[in-house]
C-alpha positions as CSV (number, residue, x, y, z in Angstrom):
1,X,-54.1,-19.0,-45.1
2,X,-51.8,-19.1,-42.2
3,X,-50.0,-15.9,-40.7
4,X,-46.2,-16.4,-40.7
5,X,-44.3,-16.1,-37.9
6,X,-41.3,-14.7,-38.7
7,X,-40.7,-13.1,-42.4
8,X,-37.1,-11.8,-43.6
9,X,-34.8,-12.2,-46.1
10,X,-32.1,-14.8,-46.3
11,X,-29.3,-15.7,-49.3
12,X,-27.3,-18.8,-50.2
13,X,-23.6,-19.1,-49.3
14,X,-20.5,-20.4,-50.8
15,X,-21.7,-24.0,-50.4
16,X,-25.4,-23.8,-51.2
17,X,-26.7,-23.5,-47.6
18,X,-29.4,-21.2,-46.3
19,X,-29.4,-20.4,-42.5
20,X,-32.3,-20.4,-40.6
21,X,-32.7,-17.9,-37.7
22,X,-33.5,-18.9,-34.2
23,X,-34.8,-22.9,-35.7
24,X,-37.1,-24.6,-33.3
25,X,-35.6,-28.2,-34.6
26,X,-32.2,-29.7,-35.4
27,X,-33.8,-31.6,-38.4
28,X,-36.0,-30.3,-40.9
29,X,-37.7,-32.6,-44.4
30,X,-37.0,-30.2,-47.5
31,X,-39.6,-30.4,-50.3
32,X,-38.8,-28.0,-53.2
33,X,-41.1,-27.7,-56.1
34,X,-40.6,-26.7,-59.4
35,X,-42.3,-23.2,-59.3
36,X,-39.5,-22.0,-56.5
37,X,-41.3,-22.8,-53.5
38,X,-39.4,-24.7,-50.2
39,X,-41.2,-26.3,-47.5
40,X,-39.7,-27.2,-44.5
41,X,-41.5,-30.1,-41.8
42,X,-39.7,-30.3,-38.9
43,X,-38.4,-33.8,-38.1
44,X,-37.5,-35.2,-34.5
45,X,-34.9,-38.3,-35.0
46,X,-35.7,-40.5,-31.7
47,X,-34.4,-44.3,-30.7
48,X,-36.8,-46.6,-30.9
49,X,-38.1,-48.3,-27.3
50,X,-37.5,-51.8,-28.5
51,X,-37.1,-54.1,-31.6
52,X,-40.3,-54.5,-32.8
53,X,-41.4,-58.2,-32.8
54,X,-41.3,-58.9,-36.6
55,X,-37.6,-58.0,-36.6
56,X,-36.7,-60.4,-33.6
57,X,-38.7,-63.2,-35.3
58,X,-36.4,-62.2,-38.4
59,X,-33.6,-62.3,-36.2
60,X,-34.8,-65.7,-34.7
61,X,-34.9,-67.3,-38.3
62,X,-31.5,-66.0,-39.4
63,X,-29.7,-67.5,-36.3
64,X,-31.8,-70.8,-37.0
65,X,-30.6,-71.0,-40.5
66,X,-27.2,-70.2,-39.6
67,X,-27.2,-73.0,-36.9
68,X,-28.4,-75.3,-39.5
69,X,-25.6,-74.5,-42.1
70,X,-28.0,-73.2,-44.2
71,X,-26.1,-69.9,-45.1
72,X,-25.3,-68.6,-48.3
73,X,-21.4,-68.5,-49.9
74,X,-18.9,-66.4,-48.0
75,X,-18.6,-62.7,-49.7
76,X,-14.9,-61.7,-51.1
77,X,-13.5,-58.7,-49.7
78,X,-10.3,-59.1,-50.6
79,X,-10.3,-56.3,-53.2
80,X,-11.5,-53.8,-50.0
């Protein structure tokens, strides 16, 4: 079993949030089980490098289509 770190008490506010002393990371995955238990993974949000291949050869295809006429119907947004 692993030694915690930090241990203390914490309560809920007015809007269902817990704060979380002195957090390493901006984002965090919540699991919560049904016997009470929370875990928290930290998550790092970053921006991609590039578009990956497949989604430019998407991309490619689309354009082609559209270039060909071969689009669907226009969408009605008049009601927005």
């Amino acid at each position: 079993m692993m030694e915690a770190v930090k241990d203390y008490t914490v309560h809920i506010d007015s809007k269902k949030r817990v704060t979380l002393r002195g957090a390493a990371y901006q984002y965090y995955n919540v699991k919560e089980y049904k016997n009470g238990c929370i875990i928290l993974e930290p998550r790092e949000l970053t921006v991609p490098e590039s578009v990956s291949a497949k989604t430019l050869s998407v991309m490619d295809r689309a354009i082609a289509n559209f270039r060909k006429g071969d689009v669907s119907e226009a969408v009605d947004l008049s009601d927005f």
